[in-house]
N, C-alpha and C positions, 0 to 999 in steps of 0.2 A: 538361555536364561529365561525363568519364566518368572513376569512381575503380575502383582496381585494390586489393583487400587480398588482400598475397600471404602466404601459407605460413605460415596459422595453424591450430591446431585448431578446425573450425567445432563445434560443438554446436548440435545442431538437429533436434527430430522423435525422437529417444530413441537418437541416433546421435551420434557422438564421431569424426573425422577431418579428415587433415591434408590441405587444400587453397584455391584460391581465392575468394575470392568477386567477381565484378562489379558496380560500379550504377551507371549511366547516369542526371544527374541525380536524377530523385527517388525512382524503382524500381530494384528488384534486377533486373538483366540474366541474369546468368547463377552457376552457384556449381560448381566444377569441380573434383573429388574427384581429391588424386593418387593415382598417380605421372601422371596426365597434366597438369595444371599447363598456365601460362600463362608462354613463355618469352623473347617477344619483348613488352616493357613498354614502346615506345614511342608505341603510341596511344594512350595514356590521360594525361591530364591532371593524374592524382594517384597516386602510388604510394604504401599502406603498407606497410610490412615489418612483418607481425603474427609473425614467426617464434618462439618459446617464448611466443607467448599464447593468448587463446582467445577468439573470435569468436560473438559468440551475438546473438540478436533482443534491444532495448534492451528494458530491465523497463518493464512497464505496472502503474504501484502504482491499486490501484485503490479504496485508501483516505486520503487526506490531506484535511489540515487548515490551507489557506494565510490564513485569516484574514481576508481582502479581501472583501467591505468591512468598515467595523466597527472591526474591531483590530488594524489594520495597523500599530500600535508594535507589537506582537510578530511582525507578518509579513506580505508580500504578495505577490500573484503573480509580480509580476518577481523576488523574492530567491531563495524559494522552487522555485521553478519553473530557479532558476540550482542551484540546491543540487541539483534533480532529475538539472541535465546533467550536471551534476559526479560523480555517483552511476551515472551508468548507465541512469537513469531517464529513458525516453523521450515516455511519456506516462502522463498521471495524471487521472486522476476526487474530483474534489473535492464534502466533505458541506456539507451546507447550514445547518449550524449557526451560522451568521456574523451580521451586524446591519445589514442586516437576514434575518431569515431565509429562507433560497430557499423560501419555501413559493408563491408567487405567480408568475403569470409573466410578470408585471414583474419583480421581483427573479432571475429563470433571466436573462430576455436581456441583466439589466443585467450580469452576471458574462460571459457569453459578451461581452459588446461590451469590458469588461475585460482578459480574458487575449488576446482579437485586436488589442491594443494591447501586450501585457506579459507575455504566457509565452513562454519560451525553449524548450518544448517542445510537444509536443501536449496539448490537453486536453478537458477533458468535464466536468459537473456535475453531481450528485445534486438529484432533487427532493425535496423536505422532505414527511413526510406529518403532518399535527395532526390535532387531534381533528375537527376539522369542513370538511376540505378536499377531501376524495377526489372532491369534484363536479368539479376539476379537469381529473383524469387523462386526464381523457376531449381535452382541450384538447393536453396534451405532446405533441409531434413524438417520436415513438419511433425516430426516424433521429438523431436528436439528442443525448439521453441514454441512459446506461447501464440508470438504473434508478431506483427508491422509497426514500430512506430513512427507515428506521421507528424511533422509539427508544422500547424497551417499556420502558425501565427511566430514572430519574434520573441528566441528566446534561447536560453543558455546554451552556446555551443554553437550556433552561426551552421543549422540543422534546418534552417526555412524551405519546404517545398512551398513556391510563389510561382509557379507557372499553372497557368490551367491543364494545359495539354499533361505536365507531368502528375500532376494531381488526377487526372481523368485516367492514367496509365495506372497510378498504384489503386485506383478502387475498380480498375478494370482487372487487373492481374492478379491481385492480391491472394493468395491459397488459404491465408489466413486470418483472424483476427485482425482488424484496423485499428489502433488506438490512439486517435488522433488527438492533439494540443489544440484548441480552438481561440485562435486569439485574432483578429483582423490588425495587420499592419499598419496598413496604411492609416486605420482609424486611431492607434495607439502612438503614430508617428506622428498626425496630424494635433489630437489631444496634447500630445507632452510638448509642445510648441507651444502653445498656449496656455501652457502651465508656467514654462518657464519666463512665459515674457510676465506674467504675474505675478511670480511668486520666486523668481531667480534659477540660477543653474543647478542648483540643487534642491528642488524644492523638499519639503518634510516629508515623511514616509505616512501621512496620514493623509496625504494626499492620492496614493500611489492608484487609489481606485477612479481617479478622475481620469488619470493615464490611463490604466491598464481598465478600462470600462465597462459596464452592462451594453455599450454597444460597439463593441469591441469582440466581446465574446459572443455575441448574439449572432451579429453576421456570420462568423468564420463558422459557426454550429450549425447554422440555415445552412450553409452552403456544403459541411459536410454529411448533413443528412439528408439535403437534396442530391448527392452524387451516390453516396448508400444505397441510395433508390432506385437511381434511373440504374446501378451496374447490381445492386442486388447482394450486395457487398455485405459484409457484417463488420459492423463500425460499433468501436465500443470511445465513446466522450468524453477522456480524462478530465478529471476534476472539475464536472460543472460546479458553478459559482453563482451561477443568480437565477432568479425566479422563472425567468421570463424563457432561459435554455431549456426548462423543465418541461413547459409547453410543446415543446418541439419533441419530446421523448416519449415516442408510444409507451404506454404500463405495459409491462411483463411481454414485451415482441421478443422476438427470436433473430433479431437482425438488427435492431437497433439500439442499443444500453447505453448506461452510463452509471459513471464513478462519482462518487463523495470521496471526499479529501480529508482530513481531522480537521487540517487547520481551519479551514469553512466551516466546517459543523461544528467548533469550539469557539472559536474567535469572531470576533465582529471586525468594520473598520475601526468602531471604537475603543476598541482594546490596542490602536496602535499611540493612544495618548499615555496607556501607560507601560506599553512595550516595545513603543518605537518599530526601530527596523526589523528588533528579534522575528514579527511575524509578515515578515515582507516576502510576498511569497507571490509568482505566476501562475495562474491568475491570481487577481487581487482578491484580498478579501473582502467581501464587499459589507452590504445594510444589515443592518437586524430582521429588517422584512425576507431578504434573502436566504438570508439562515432559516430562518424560522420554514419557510416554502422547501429546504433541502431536509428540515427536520420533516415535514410533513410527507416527503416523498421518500424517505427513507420506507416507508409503511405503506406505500399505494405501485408499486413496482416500479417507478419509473427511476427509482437509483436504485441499479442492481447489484454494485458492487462496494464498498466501502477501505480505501488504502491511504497512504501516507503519503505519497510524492516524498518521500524523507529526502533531505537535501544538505547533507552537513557542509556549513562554509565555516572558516576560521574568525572566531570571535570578532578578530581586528577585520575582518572583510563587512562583516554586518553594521558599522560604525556610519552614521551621514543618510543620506535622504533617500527620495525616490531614486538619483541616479549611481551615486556612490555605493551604497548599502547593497550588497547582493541579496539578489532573488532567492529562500526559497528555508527551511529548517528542520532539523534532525526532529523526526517523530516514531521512526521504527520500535524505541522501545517502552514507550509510554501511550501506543496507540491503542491498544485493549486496555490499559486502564481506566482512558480518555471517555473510550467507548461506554467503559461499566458504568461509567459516573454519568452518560445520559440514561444509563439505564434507570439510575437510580432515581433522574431526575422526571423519569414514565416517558420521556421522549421515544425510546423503543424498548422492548423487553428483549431479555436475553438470548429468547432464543432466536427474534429476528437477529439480533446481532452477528450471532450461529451464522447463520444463512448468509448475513453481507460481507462476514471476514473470513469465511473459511468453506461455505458450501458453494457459494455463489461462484469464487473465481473458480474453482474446482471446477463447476460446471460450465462456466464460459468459457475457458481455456482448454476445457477436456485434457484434464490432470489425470494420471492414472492412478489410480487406488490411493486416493490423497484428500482430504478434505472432508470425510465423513467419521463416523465411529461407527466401522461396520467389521464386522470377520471376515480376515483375511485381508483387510486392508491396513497398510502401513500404519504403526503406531507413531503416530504423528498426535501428540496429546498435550496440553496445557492443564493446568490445575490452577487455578484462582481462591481464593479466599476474602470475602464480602468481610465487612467489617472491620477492617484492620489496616488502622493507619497507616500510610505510605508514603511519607514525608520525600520530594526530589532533593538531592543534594550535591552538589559537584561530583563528591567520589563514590555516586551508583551509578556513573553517565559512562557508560560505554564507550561510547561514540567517539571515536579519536578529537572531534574538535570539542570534548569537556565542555557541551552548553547545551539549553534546552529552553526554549520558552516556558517548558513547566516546571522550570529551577525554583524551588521554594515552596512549590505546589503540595499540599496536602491531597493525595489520593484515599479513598476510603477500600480500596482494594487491592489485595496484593498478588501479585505473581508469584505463585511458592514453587513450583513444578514445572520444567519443559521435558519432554522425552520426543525426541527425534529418531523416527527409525526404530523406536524401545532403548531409545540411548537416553541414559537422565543427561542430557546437555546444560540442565540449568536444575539448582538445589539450593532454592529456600538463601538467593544472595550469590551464588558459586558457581561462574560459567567456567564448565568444562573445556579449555581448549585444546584439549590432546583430540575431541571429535571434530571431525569431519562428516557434513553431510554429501545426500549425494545431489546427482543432476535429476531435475525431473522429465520426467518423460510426458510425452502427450498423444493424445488419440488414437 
């Protein structure tokens, strides 16, 4: 099948222009910059008229939390993975913190045999690193996964590497990517004692960043980019959160990175006065100074990547303070929206966005033919439309747990287009779920 999208603005590569794109089932064919254009349209199969939109490689989130197996009342692959299309999101890498945990690799193939029955898009798995597994790694198909995930600090899933010795093993042994949780225990143990004697057993959710702290994630960052170093490691810093981690991240190295999260780049702590637990998320969300220094590092290389941690829990789980209230909220399918609206606000331009949602994991993962708009590589395509209101409502929420911190949100941008593969998976409202994507591959 050969699809024509005509006369839109492509963004692509650090480049912004009005012309066509080709793809020939499942590759891009061709991408033809006007004023030369394409102006006899009837060999093709499909025409879209992308004219006042914007054309760009679909986001690869390279951080979600689909639940499956385990706790699939709050979410599973097929829902998840439908909220992905609907978002823009074309392919995604999922952590291992599920039940049972991807630490083994029975539990990797039983997920991949999973989503090759029930993702609407492409995907991929994180392996889980514990205390005493690293004998493993040596076993993972490194064409297969993205990478290790390490969680140095306290958090969903009872997944704690807390031994130095084991910790010194997985940045000694590691084949792969490191993408470590940085949160300090002991400090976040010691903090929420002292919260509670102040403020009771459950204290508000507006408090959650005194708990889960700037020096909390400080240490656990020093210390995973002090062992990065001494073994040479490549450690990528899931969702930094405050100013001061920022410091610790060389610009643009090749060993050292780190991710931006939505909910930090959108939310403050002060938005948990009028959203409560909805955006209680690990790490916490912290100051407006914070934000502000993660907006600014979006644009000086030191956050290379930009993903969701999407986290769907059941409405009734989000209810009650810092300790009740789960960690953590569904963003998979409102995260390019999120994105355009800092766009819009000059925080970054579109086509850095390009680059932190969909070139950047490409190239830290070493995704194969995925993540650019180039000939011959997988049409993996998003189409956007700037100006056109996008009201959240209960029933556009994909997401099997029905909620969204940006329930009632006016967006000024729409997701009108996904094509996966040169599959139309999403059409203007209408996810396709007769498709199936595939698994991706790496290096």
């Amino acid at each position: 099948m050969k699809t024509l999208i005509k006369g839109g603005r492509i963004v692509n590569e650090s480049r912004c222009f009005e012309g066509d794109l080709v793809f020939e089932d499942e590759q891009i064919a061709d991408i033809i910059k006007y004023p030369s254009g394409i102006d006899d349209t009837t060999d093709f199969d499909q025409v879209i008229d992308a004219k006042g939109c914007y054309v760009m490689p679909g986001v690869i989130d390279s951080h979600v939390h689909f639940r499956e197996p385990g706790m699939t009342d709050k979410a599973d692959i097929d829902s998840e993975s439908r909220a992905a299309a609907a978002g823009g999101v074309t392919s995604y890498m999922e952590m291992p913190n599920t039940i049972p945990q991807t630490t083994t690799i029975e539990a990797l193939e039983d997920k991949f045999m999973r989503a090759k029955k029930s993702s609407h898009v492409n995907y991929s798995f994180f392996f889980g690193a514990t205390n005493d597994n690293s004998n493993l790694f040596s076993q993972l198909d490194i064409h297969r996964i993205p990478g290790i995930k390490l969680f140095m600090g306290s958090s969903t899933g009872n997944m704690l590497v807390d031994r130095d010795e084991a910790l010194e093993r997985v940045f000694k042994t590691s084949p792969l990517p490191i993408m470590a949780h940085c949160e300090d225990t002991a400090i976040i143990n010691r903090n929420l004692e002292e919260v509670k004697k102040a403020w009771g057993d459950d204290p508000k959710a507006s408090l959650h960043a005194l708990i889960r702290s700037e020096e909390a994630c400080i240490a656990s960052t020093t210390k995973a980019v002090g062992l990065a170093k001494k073994y040479n490691a490549r450690l990528h810093v899931a969702h930094v959160s405050t100013a001061e981690e920022l410091e610790l991240i060389p610009p643009n190295d090749s060993c050292i990175t780190a991710e931006a999260c939505i909910g930090h780049l959108y939310f403050t702590m002060l938005d948990h006065e009028r959203l409560g637990a909805l955006i209680k998320v690990n790490p916490s969300i912290k100051s407006p100074v914070d934000q502000f220094m993660l907006h600014q590092s979006l644009n000086d290389g030191r956050i290379y990547t930009v993903a969701t941690d999407h986290a769907p829990h059941l409405l009734s789980q989000k209810q009650g303070g810092c300790l009740k209230a789960a960690s953590g909220m569904p963003m998979v399918q409102f995260s390019l929206q999120t994105m355009l609206e800092l766009v819009d606000q000059k925080v970054l331009t579109i086509e850095r966005l390009v680059e932190l949602m969909a070139h950047h994991p490409a190239l830290l993962f070493e995704v194969r033919q995925r993540g650019f708009l180039r000939k011959g590589y997988q049409a993996d395509i998003t189409i956007v439309r700037p100006h056109a209101p996008y009201e959240v409502t209960k029933d556009k929420i994909e997401s099997k747990c029905k909620w969204s911190p940006m329930e009632h949100h006016t967006f000024n941008w729409r997701v009108e287009h996904t094509f996966c593969n040169g599959y139309h998976v999403y059409n203007q409202g209408i996810v396709d779920s007769s498709y199936i994507g595939q698994a991706l591959s790496f290096r």
